[in-house]
Each structure stands twice: as C-alpha cells, then as structure tokens.
N, C-alpha and C positions, 0 to 999 in steps of 0.2 A: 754712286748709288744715291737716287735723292729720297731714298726711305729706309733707314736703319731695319734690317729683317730682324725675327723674333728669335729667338735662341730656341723655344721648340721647332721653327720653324726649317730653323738649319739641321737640328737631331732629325728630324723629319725626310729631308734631303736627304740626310749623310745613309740613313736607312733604307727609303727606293733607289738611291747608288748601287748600295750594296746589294740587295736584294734585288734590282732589275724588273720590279714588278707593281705596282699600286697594288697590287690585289694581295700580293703575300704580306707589304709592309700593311696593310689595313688589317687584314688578322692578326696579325701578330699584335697589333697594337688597340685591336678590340673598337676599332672604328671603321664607318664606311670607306670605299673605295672614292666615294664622290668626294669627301672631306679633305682623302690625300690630294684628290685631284686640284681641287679649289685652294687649297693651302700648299701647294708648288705652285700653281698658277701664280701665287697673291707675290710668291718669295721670287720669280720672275719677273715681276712687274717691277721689283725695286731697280733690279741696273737693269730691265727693256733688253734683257737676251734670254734667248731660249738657252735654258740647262738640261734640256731633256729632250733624246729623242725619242717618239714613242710611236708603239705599232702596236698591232691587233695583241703580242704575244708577249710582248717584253719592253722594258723601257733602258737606254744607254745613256751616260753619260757626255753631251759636247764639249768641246774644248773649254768653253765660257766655264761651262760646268764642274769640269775636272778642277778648276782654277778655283771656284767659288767652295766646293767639297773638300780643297785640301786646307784652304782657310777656314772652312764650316769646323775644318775634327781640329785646329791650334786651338781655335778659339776654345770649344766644347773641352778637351784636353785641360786648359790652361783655368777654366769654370770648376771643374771638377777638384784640380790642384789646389785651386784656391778655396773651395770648401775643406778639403783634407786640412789644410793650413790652419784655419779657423777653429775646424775640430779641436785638432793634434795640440792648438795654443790652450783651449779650455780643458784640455787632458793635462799636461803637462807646464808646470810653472817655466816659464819662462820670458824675459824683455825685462823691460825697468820698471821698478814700483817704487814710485815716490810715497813719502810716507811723513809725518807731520805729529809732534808730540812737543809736552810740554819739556822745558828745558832739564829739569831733576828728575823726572823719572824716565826721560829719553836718555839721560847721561849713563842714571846710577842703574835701569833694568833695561830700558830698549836695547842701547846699544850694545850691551853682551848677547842679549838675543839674537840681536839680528846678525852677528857676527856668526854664530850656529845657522842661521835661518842659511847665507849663506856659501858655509860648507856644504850642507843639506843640498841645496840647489845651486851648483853651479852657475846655471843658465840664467838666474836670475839676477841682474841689474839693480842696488838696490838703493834709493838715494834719501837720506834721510834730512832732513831739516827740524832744529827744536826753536818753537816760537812761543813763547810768552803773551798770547793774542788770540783773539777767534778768526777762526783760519776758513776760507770760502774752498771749501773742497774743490768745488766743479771751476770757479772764476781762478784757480790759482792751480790748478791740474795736479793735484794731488790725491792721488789712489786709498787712500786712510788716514785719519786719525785717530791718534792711541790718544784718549782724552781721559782724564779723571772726573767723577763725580755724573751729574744728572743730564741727556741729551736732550733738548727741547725741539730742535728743528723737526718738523715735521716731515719733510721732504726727504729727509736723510735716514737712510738703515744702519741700528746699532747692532754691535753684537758685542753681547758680556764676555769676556776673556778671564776676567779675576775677581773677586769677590775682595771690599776693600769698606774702610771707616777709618775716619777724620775720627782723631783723640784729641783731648785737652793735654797741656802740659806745660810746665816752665821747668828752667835751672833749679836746682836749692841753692844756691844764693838767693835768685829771686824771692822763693817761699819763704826762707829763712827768714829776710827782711822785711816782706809785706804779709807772710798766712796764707794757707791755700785759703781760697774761697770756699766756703762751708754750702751758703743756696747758690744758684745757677743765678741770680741775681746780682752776684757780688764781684760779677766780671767785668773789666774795665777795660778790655785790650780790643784790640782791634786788629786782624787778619787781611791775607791781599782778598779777600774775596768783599769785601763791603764792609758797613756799619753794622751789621744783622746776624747774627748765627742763627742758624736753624738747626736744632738737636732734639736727639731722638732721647727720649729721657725715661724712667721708670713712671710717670705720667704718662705718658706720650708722648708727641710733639711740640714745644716748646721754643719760642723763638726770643732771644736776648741782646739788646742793644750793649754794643762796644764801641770801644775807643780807646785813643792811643796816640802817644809822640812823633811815633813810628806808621811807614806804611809803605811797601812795596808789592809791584806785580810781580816779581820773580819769588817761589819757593824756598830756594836754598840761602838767598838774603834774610829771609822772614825769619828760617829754621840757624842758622846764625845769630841773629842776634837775638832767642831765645837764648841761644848758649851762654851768649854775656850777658844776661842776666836782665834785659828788656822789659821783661812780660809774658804773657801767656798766650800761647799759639794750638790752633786749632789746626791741624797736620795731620797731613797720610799719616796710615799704620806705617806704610812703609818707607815712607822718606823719614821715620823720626824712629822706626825700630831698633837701629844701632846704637842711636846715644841713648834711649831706655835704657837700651839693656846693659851700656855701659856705666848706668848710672850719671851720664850728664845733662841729662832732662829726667824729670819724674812726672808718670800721668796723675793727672789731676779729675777728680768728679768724673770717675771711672765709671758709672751709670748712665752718664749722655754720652754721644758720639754722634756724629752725621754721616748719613752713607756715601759712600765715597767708592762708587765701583769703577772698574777699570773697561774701559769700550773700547770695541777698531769701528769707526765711524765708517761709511763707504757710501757711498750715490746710488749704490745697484747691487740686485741680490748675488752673494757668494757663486752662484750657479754660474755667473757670466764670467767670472772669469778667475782661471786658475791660480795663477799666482797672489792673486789676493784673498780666496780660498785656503791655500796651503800657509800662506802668512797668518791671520786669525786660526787655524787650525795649531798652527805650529805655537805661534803667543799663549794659546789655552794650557797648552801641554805645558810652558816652558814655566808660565807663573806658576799653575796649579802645582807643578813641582815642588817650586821655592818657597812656596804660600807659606 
C-alpha cells in the first residue's frame, strides 16, 4: 500500500462491511452517504483494489476486501486494547518507579516506607537510589525526588509530603567548653549547606555567616561529628530527633530554625501517572503518622 489508510478510515470500512449499505452506515453515523462514498473511495486508492462491490440496493465485501476488513478489526481491536492499557496503568500502580533521595533520610525514613509502599502494591517495581547531589530528574530517568528544604527549579512540580525545620544544636561537651551562644551572632560553625544560614528568627528572617574546621556534603557525617563534640550543626528535626531526646545533642537558640519541608519532586502532574500518585499519597500518610 503506498499510502498508509486513516484508522477512521478503516472503523469506517469495517461498518459498510457490516452494514452492506452506505446509506444505513451514513445514518448511523450522522453524516452524508456521499462522505461514506468519497472516504471508501480515498481508502481504495491506497492498495488500487476495489473492496467493495456495489449495486443499486446493497454493498458486498471482495476478496481484497475481506482480507483488508479482517486486518482493519486486529488493528482497531489492538487500538482499543492499547487504550484500556494506558487507562488501567493511570488507574492502578503499577511497573518501576525509580526514586531518588538524600542518603539520611532515604536510610533512616524512606526506606522503611517504601518497604510498606511495597507490600501495599505488589505490582510495583520500586528502585531506589540515595545521592548526596542535585539529581537531573528527566536527564537521569528518575520518577521523584524526596528532597528536603526549598525547590527552586521552576520546571519541576513539588508536592509537600511533611512539614519539617532545620534546629541549632551541639554535644554538651561542646557547650560545656565553649557556652551556648547567647545572640545569633556568636555562631562560628559551618554546615554542608554553605557559609550562610538563613533562620527564621523572633525578628524575622535573619541570615549569619559560619565557619568551621569541618565540612561535609553528606548529613549523617555532619550529624556525627556534632556527637564528638565539633560544633554546632544546623539539622533536620528529624535526622537529630533521637539524640535530643536522648540527650546527646542539646537544641540551641530555640527561637530560629529554617524551614526545612519535605517534597516528592516530579516532571509531570500526579494525574499522569498512578504509581507515582499513590507513592506521594502513600509518603503523606506515612510521615504525617510518625510526625
């Protein structure tokens, strides 16, 4: 066939087959008889055989025909399938969802989550990787990022999952040795995030130059060697909640803090696609639990 026919074109066929008639598939389908006429004509012209025989009273299928009709309803059939498919996948989680967090909070919360996520879902595939980096969602084919603190990319859809703030704190050894800092000025340490803190304060917003011996991009280094007595670290609520409360860190200048929320980062709205729907859905449920 040296012209690809149209897919209404063949639904079209596959209905004067059946129907035997121009004139009844034209009602039924709320268009002229001349229409059906001209658009069999056009879908003939593609392989130059006649599919149709036709007389005053009724129209029959020829052999070319029967052959092009049985192909017209695989094809139509296999269109149809393939839509249900597409549905059924945004209905139902399921395939692989790669997924992308930082390496402390992918350890100590994602991966019990996702461990639930799933039992929950079977069907789903779920591949995780934790990277200490900014991560190229679309160039590195990853489905989400579960990011802490502020999304700037513009391109990219966040959605809040947990409600979170960055606290001051050291060892007491440290304090013991050195004195909590009394103004927000009297801080000298340095954090993996820069020279800068920005903290949300009983003024306002207030931003304080640090520095330090020390310096790493990984968390749980940072939050380590606040343990041994380093200096003062500016830390998730949640990566630094246990040793609070176990008393081997104490918060410090309990009136600042910097927001620190929890996102699933994604390329494309929730709506497209289920299983990374039911993953942000399931994250909300699972922190807001543990909060």
């Amino acid at each position: 066939m040296k012209n690809t026919p149209l897919l209404e074109d063949l639904r079209l066929f596959c209905q004067v087959a059946h129907k035997t008639s121009f004139a009844a598939t034209a009602l039924e389908l709320g268009i002229s008889k001349a229409v059906v006429s001209k658009r069999i004509g056009m879908l003939e012209a593609a392989p130059q055989v006649r599919l149709l025989h036709r007389t005053t009273r009724r129209v029959s299928v020829t052999d070319h025909g029967e052959i092009v009709r049985q192909w017209a309803q695989r094809i139509l059939e296999d269109i149809e399938q393939m839509g249900e498919a597409v549905t059924q996948s945004k209905l139902q989680p399921q395939g692989v969802l790669r997924i992308c967090s930082s390496s402390g909070f992918g350890r100590n919360r994602l991966g019990p989550a996702l461990s639930q996520l799933a039992r929950q879902y079977p069907d789903l595939k779920i591949q995780l990787e934790l990277l200490d980096r900014p991560v190229d969602l679309l160039g590195e084919g990853f489905d989400l990022d579960i990011r802490i603190g502020v999304v700037h990319e513009p391109d990219l859809i966040a959605h809040r999952i947990a409600s979170n703030q960055r606290v001051l704190c050291a060892a007491p050894a440290y304090l013991e040795q050195r004195g909590a800092p009394a103004p927000l000025a009297q801080l000298r340490e340095r954090d993996q995030d820069g020279r800068r803190w920005k903290l949300q304060g009983p003024h306002g917003p207030e931003t304080v130059k640090v520095d330090g011996p020390l310096s790493a991009n990984n968390g749980e280094i940072v939050h380590q060697w606040a343990l041994d007595g380093h200096g003062i670290i500016l830390r998730s609520a949640w990566d630094v909640e246990s040793s609070l409360t176990q008393g081997k860190l104490v918060r410090i200048l309990p009136a600042y803090q910097q927001a620190a929320d929890v996102w699933a980062v994604t390329t494309s709205r929730l709506s497209n696609s289920a299983k990374v729907r039911a993953c942000v859905q399931f994250l909300q449920q699972w922190l807001q639990a543990r909060a």
